[in-house]
C-alpha positions as CSV (number, residue, x, y, z in Angstrom):
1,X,0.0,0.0,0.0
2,X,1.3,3.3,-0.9
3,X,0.1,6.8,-0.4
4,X,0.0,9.7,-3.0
5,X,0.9,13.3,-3.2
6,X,-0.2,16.0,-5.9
7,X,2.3,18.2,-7.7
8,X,0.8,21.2,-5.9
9,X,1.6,19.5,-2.1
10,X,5.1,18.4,-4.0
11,X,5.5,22.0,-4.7
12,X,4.7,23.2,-1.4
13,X,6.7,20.9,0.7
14,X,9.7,21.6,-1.6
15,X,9.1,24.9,-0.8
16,X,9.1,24.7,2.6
17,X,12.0,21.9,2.4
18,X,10.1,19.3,4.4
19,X,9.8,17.3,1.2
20,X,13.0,15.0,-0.1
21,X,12.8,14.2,-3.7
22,X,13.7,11.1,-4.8
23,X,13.7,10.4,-8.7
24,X,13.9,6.7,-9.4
25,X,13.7,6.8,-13.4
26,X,17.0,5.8,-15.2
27,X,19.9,8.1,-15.6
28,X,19.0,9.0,-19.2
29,X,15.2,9.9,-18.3
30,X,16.5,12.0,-15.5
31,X,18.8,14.0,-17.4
32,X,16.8,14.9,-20.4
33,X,14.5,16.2,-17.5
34,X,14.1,16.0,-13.7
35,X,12.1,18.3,-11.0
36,X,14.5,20.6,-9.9
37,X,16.1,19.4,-6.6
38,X,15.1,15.4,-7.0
39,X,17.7,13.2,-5.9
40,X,18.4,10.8,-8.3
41,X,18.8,7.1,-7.3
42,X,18.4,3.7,-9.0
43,X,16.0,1.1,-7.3
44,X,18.6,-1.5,-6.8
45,X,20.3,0.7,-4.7
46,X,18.0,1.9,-2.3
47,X,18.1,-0.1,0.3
48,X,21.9,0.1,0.5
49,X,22.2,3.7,0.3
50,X,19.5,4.0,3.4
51,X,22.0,2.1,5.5
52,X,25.3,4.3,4.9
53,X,25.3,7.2,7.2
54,X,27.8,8.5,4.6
55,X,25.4,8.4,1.9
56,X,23.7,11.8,0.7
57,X,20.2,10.0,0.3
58,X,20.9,8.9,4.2
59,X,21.9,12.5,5.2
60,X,18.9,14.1,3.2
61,X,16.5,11.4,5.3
62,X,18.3,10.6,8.9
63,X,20.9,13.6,9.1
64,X,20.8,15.9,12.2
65,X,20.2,19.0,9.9
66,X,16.7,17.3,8.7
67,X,13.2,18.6,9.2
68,X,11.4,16.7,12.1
69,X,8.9,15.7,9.9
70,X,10.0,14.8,6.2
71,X,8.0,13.4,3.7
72,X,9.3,11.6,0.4
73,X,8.1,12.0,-2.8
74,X,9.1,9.4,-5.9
75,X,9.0,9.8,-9.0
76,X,9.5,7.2,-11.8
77,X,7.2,5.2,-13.6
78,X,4.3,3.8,-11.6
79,X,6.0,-0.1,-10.7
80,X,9.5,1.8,-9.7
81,X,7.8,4.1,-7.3
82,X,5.4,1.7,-5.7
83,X,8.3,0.0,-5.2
84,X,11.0,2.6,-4.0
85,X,7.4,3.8,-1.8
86,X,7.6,0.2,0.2
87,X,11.4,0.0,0.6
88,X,11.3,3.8,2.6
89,X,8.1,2.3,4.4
90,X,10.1,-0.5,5.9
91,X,13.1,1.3,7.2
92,X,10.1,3.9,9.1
93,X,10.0,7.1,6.3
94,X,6.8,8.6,5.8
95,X,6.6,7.9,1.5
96,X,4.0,9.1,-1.5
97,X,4.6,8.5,-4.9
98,X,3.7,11.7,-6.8
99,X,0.5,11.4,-9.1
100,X,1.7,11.7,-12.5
101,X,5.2,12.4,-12.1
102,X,7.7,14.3,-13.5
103,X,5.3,14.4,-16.8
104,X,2.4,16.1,-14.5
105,X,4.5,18.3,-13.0
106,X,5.8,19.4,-15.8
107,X,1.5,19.7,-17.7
108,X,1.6,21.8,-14.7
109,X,3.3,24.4,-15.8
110,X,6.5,23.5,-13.6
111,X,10.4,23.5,-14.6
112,X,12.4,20.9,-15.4
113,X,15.9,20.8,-14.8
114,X,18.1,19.3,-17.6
115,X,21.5,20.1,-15.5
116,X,22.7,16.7,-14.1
């Protein structure tokens, strides 16, 4: 079971930086493309980057300097986010996948960052 979030509460939690964005589409997808300030990071690697304390992704979600509350957003296609969604869910993080993606944030009127 997975929760979502609308591109408008996206927007606002990235706003008020209580929202980490975690893009789990493949490198090329992310570069011609991404929602400005997404973390990029392959499925397969996930569960192992949520376990080094060295790790950005672990920083972003565990480190000292983090909200107290902090919500994830995914982005990928629909399997990949469910997915990345349940593997956060286990290790205690409070997950949506983002209704429609990067492609509905961007129908929204919304930049896309092509900068890797």
């Amino acid at each position: 079971m997975y929760q979502e979030m609308s591109v408008h509460e996206l927007a606002e939690g990235l706003e008020r930086r209580d929202v980490v964005l975690l893009d789990v589409r493949d490198a090329d997808h992310f570069a011609a493309g991404h929602i400005p300030g997404s973390l990029p990071v392959r499925l397969p690697d996930l569960p192992g980057r949520l376990r080094d304390p060295e790790d950005e992704l672990w920083v972003r979600l565990f480190g000292a300097r983090r909200p107290v509350l902090i919500r994830v957003g995914v982005v990928g296609d629909a399997e990949r986010s469910i997915d990345a969604a349940a593997i956060l869910g286990e290790v205690g993080v409070e997950s949506y996948v983002v209704a429609g993606g990067t492609r509905a944030w961007s129908a929204a009127g919304r930049p896309l960052n092509r900068r890797w």
